[in-house]
N, C-alpha and C positions, 0 to 999 in steps of 0.2 A: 390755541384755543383760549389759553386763560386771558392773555394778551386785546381777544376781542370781548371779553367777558369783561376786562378792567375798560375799554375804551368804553363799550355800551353806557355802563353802568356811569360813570364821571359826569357823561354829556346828557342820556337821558334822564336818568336819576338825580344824578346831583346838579345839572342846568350847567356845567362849563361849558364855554368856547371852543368850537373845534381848534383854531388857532391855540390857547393856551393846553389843550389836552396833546397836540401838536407838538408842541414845544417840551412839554414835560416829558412826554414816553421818549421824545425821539422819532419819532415817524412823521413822515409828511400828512398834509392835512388831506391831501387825496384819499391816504391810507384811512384817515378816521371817517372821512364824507363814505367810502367802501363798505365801511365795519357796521356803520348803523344802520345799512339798509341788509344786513344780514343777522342770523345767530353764529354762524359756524364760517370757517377760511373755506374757499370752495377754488380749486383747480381747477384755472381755465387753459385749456387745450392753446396752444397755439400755432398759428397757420406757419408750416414750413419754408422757411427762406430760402433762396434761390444758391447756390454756391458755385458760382459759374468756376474757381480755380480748381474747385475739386472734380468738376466734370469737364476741363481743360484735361485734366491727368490723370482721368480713369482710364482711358486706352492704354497708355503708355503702361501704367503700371500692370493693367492683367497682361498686357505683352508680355512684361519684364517676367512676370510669375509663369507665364506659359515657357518662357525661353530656358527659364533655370531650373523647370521640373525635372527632377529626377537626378539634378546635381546640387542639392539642400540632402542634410539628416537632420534627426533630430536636436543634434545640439549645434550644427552649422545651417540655420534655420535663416531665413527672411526675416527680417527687422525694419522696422520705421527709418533708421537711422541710416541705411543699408540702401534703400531703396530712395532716402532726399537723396543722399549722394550721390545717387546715379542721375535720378532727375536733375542736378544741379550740374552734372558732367555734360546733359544730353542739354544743357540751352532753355532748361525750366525755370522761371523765375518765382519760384515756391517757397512757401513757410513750410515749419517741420511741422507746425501746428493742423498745417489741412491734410498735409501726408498721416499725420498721425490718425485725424479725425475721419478720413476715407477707411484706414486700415480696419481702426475698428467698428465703422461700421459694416464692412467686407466681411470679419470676423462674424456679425451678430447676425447676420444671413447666410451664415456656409454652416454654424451650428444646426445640429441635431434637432430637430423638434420629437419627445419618446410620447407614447401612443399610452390610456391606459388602458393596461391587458384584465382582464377577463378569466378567472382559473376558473375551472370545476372539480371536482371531485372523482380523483381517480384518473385524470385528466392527464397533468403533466406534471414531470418531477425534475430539478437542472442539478447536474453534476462537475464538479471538478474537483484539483488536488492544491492542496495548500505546504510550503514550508513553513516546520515550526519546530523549535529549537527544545530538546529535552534533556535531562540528564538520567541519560540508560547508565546502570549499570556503576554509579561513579562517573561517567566518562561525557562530556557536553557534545554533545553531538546533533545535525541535523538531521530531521524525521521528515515525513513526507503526512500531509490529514487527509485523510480520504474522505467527501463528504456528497450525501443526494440527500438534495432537499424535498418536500413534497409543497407542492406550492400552493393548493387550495387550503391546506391544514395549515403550512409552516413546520409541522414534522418533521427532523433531522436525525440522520443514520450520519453517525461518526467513525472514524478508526485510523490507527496509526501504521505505518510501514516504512520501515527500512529505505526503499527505494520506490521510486514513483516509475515503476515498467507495466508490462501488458499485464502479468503476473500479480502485482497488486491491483492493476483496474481491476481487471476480473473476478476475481477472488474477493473485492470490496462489494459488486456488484452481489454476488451470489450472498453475501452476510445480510446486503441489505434490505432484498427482498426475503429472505428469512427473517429478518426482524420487524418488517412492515408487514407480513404474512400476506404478501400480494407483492402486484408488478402494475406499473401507471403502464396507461396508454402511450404516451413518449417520453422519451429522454432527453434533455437539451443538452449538445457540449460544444467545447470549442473545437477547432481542429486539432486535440493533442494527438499525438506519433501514435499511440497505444490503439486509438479507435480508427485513422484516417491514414492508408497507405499515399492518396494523392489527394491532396486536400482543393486546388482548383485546376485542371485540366480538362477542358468540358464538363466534367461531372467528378463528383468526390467519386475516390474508390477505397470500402473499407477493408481493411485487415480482415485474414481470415480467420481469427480468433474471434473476434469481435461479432464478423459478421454471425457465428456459430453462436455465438452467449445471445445475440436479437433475437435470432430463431428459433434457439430454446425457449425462450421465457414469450415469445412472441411481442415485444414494443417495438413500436417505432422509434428509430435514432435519429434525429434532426442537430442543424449546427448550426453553431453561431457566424453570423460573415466573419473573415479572416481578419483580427485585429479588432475587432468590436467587442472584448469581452463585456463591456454592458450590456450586451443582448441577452445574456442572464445575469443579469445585476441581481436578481433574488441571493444566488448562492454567493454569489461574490461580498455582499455586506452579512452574511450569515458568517461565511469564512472569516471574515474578520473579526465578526461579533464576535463568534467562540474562543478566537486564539486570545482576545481582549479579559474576557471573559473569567473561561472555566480553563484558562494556559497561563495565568500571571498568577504568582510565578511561577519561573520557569518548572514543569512537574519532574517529581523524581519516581524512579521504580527499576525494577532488576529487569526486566523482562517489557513488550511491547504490547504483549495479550495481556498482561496485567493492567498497563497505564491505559490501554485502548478501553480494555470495560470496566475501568473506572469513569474515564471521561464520559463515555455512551451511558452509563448513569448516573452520572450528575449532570449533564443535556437532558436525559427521560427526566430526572426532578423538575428540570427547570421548567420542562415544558407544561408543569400542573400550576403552574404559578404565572408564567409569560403569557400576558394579554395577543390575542390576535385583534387585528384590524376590526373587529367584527364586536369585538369587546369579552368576546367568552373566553378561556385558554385555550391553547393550542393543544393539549391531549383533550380537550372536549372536543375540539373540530376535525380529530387524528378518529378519534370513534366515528365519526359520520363516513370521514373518505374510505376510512377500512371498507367498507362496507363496499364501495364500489371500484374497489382495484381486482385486478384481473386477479383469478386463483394460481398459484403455484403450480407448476408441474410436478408429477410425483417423486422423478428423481432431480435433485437438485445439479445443477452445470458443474463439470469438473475443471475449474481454473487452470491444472496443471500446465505446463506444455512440456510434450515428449519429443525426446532428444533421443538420435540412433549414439552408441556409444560404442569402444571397443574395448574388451577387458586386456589388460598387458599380462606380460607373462607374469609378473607380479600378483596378479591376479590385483587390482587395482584400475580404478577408473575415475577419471576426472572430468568435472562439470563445470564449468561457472568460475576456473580459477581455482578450486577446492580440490583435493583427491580422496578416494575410499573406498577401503577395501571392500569385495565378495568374496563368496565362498569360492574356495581355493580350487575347485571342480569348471569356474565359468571362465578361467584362464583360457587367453584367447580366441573367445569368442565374442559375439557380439549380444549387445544388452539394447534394452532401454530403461532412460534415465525420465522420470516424470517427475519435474520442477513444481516444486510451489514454494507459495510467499514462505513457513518456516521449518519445510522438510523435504527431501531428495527419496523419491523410491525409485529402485533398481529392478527391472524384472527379467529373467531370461529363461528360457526353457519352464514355464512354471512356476516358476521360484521367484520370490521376493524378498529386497532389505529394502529399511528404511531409517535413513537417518535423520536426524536434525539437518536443516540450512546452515555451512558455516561460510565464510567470508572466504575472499580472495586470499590463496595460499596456504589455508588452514590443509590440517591431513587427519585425517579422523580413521583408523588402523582396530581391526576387531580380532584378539589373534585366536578368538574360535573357529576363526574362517581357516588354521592352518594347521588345523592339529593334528591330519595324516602326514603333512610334512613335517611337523618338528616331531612327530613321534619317529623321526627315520635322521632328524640331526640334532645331536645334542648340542650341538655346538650352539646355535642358532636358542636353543631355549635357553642355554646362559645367556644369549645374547639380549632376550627378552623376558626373561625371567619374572623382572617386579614390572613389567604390565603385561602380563601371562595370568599370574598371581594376583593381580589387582580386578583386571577382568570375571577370573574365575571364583574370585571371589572366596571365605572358608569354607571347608579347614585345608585349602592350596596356600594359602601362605605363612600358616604353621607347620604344612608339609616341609614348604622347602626350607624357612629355617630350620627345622630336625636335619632336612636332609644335606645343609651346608655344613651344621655346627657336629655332623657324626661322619662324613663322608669329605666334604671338602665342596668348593663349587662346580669342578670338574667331575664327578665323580655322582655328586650331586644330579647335576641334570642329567646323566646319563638313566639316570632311576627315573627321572620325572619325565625322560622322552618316554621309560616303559608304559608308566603310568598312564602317558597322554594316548598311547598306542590302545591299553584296555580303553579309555573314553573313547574310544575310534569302534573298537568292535563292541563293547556293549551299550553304550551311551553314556553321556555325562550324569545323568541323574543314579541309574545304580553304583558306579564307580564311585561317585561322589557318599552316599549312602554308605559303601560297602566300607571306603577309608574311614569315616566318621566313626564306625564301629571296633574298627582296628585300632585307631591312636584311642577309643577310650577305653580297649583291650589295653592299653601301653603300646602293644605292638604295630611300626609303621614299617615294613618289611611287606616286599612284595608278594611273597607265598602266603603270609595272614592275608592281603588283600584277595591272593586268586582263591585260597578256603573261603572268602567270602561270598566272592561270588558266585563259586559254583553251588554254595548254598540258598545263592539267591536265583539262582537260573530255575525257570519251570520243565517241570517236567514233561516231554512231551507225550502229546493223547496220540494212543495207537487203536485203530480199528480192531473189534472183537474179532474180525476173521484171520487177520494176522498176528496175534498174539501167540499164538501157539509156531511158530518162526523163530529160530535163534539163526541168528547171523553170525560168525563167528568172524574175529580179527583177522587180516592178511598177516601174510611172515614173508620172513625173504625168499625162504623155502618154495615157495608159492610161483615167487616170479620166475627165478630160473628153470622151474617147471613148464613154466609157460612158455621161456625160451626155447627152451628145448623143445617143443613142440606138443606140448598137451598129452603124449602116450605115459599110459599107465604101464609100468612095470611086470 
């Protein structure tokens, strides 16, 4: 442009020669005779030349491509270089230059033309799981980002997990329609394992987990073709954006529920400040869609999955590579085990534990669940003595040092199986009470414990019609009466 501004101006303005103004830029005089019948460079089109070699050896080469389909990967791929040499094997008297020049034109007709879509409100939301690197705990480890977008607003639900299984899809799902306080009309994903037992065989077939979580919340689950993750490019540069983001560097924290709603609010921050397409923020356009997402249902979906389990004679049960005890009553029977993303509950006959999630290998051991059996072997409560004592927490672990450093360790637990036997028939909370008042008596002897308790025992209520009843003690006297046959003397 300035180029034709300096020619203009020489020849009209200042009267030179096209010849000398020619000679001075550098450009032919054609070029300047052009320049002053315009203001500006104007691109002209021109008419396509004819390439007769490259349409000698377009046959040949879609053959060559049809012949080798399906024996190419992606890094043993077709190449320019690849395909002259064969032309040049097969009697082609070819440049690499028209080979090259076909290929990519070949290329710029087999690409993608993308469509532009259309959101509405309330409409549709795309889902997937992202790896991203944190430091739990001290320890650098990789994490899994669970993320749905909401696509008319731009709205993002974040959170972190452990492991990227059914157990965290689900479980991210049910957070995230609690924090969006509604459900879109569809879901976009790819075909991951967690939502799609057959991804193409006539027809996807979904997991029955899965298909339970659409039903409850009632959306529709649509997918992307197989291998086209840019069918939801929205989540997919969102995914990126955050780890870019609100992940550099890499974050640290003790715990996963910690790091997770930290990040889920510093995303809500961002989104009072992050422009939408539209020019307003993305929590101004999150208020409008709220408004037209489907209502929640009243009980929210339960993620878990239930596992039938068998308790050992241990009374012990393992899940997941983990093991852990129950009460010492569900021995050899059968439980279930309801999994979730960071806790394991046991249910059997009624009854329920629940513990933390631990890893592969871990043993997680409660020895309240034993305490009809160690009150019947002492051995065994030396055996587990300081995490008997840690569990139960004081004044048990001032108990039993009195009762090592006046009796011995033998002799010891012999006193603390009695002890665990009262926790058996009375319960741990009066026993626990009745010793607290003994050792501040000085006295930690078991007959101060049993005066205790029977001063803590109620009395029992007797009906006014039977008050006037004594009952009197049996004697031995008694039974050999009985033996003998019941006749009075």
């Amino acid at each position: 442009m300035d180029q034709v501004h300096v020619i203009r101006h020489k020849v009209l303005i200042e009267g030179r020669k096209v010849r000398a103004v020619a000679r001075e830029l550098g450009v032919s005089r054609n070029t300047v005779r052009k320049y002053l019948g315009v203001s500006e460079p104007v691109h002209q089109e021109q008419a396509s030349r004819s390439k007769p070699m490259q349409e000698k050896i377009a046959g040949r080469v879609e053959a060559v491509f049809e012949q080798w389909h399906g024996r190419t990967t992606g890094k043993q791929r077709v190449t320019g270089v690849r395909i002259h040499r064969q032309l040049l094997e097969e009697g082609f008297r070819v440049g690499r230059t028209s080979v090259y020049e076909y290929l990519r034109e070949r290329r710029r007709r087999e690409k993608e033309v993308f469509i532009p879509l259309v959101y509405r409100a309330g409409e549709m939301a795309e889902v997937d799981f992202f790896d991203v690197t944190v430091d739990l705990g001290g320890e650098r480890r990789k994490v899994w980002k669970f993320l749905i977008r909401l696509m008319y607003s731009g709205h993002d639900f974040v959170w972190l997990y452990e492991h990227c299984d059914q157990i965290s899809f689900l479980d991210g799902h049910v957070r995230a329609f609690q924090y969006f306080g509604g459900v879109p009309e569809r879901l976009i994903y790819d075909n991951l394992g967690a939502a799609v037992k057959r991804p193409l065989i006539r027809e996807r077939k979904l997991t029955e987990r899965f298909q339970a979580l659409a039903s409850h919340y009632l959306f529709e689950p649509c997918f992307t073709r197989p291998g086209e993750g840019h069918d939801k490019g929205g989540v997919e540069s969102r995914g990126k954006g955050i780890r870019l983001k609100h992940l550099v560097p890499i974050p640290r924290g003790s715990t996963l529920e910690a790091m997770s709603q930290g990040l889920l609010a510093e995303v809500e921050r961002d989104s009072r400040t992050r422009l939408h397409d539209t020019g307003v923020s993305v929590a101004q356009r999150f208020l409008e869609e709220g408004e037209k997402l489907r209502p929640l249902p009243g009980v929210p979906f339960d993620p878990r999955r239930a596992v039938a389990v068998s308790v050992s004679s241990r009374s012990m049960v393992r899940i997941e590579g983990g093991a852990y005890s129950v009460p010492s009553h569900w021995a050899r029977l059968e439980a279930t085990a309801y999994v979730g993303v960071e806790d394991v509950r046991f249910v059997c006959r009624g009854e329920e534990e629940v513990y933390p999630k631990k890893g592969f290998g871990s043993r997680q051991v409660r020895y309240r669940h034993y305490l009809p059996e160690l009150a019947r072997k002492p051995q065994a409560v030396r055996q587990v003595a300081v995490e008997l004592v840690e569990e139960l927490g004081e004044p048990y672990g001032q108990l039993w040092q009195l009762l090592i450093q006046t009796h011995g360790e033998r002799q010891g637990a012999r006193v603390m199986a009695q002890m665990l036997a009262a926790m058996v028939d009375h319960g741990e909370e009066p026993v626990t009470k009745a010793l607290i008042e003994a050792l501040a008596s000085g006295r930690a002897d078991l007959l101060a414990l049993a005066q205790t308790l029977h001063q803590q025992t109620p009395a029992v209520a007797v009906p006014q019609t039977l008050q006037s009843y004594q009952i009197e003690s049996g004697q031995a006297s008694d039974y050999d009466w009985m033996m003998e046959g019941g006749q009075d003397e």
